[in-house]
N, C-alpha and C positions, 0 to 999 in steps of 0.2 A: 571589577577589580580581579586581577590572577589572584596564581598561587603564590603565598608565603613565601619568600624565598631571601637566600645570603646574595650579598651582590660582591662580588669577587672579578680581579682581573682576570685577562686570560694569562694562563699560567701552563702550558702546553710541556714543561717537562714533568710539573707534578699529575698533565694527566696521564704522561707514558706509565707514571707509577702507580695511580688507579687504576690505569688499565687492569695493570699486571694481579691489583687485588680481585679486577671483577674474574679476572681468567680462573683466580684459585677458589673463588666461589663458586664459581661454575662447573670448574671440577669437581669441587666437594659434590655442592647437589646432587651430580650425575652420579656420583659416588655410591650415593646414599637411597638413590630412586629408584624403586624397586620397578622390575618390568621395563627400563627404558629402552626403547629399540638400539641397536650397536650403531646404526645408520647417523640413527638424530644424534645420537653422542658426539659423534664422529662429524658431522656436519657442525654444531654448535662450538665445540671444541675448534675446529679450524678458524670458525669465524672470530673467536674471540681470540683467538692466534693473529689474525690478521690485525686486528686493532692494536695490538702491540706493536707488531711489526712496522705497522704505519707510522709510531711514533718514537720507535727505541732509539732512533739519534737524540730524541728531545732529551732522552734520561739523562744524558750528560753534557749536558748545556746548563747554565746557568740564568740563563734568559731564552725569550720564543726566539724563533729564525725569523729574519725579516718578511712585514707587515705582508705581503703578496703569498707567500709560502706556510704562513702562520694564518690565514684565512683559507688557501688547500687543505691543509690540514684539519681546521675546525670545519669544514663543509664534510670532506672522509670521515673523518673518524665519529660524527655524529652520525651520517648518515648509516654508519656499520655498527654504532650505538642500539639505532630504536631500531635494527635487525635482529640486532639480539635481545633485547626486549621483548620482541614478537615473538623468539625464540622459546624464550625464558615464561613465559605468558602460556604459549602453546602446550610444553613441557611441562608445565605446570614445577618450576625447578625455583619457583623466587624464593627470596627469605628477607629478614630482615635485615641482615646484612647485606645481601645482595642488593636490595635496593639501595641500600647506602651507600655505597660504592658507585653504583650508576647515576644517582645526584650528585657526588661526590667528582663523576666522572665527568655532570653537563657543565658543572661548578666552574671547572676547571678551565672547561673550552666558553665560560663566558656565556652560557646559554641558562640560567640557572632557575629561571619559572618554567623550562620546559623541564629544564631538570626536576624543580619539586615536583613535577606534574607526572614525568614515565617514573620515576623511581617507585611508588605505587603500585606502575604495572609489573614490574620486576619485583613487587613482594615487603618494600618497605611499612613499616609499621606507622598508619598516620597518624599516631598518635605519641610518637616517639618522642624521647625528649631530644635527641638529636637533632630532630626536623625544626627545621625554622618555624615559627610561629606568628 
């Protein structure tokens, strides 16, 4: 049996808006991380820039884009997901929030036992009472 997890549609505009929360966690982290090289900042920052970008027409849509373009979409912006995960893992930048937000994030694109499963590596707390059970 997997992991624990919510079983949710895909929902492709509310993930442009988790995006937008794992970006401001990411910032904070960087923020807060003492010693982080300017490079990796700067690299991690653009990536999670990109996952927005990939999805900022969804913010103002009311529904996904048709079925072919809403599958582009969830193949991208996962795959630029568990990059920054590696990122965030590497950096040593997760938190509790942050992982929440990245569940929050796989939730969203419909992927959501991979989701209870990276959100972990990005720092969520598994014992949280947010996390599905």
């Amino acid at each position: 049996m997997g992991e624990a997890h919510f079983q949710l549609p895909l929902n492709l505009p509310h993930a442009a808006t988790v995006a937008r929360r794992i970006v401001y966690h990411i910032d904070r982290a960087c923020s807060i991380k003492p010693g982080l090289d300017a490079g990796e900042r700067l690299a991690i920052t653009i990536r999670a820039g990109q996952l927005t970008e990939l999805l900022v027409a969804c913010r103002f849509e009311e529904a996904n884009p048709p079925e072919g373009a809403a599958q582009r979409l969830v193949a991208e912006s996962s795959a630029l997901a568990r990059q920054l995960v590696d990122d965030i893992k590497r950096l040593e930048l997760g938190d509790d929030r942050l992982g929440q937000a990245v569940r929050n994030f796989f939730e969203c694109l419909a992927l959501e036992e991979e989701g209870a499963r990276i959100s972990l590596r990005a720092g969520e707390n598994p014992d949280s009472a947010l996390r599905p059970q």
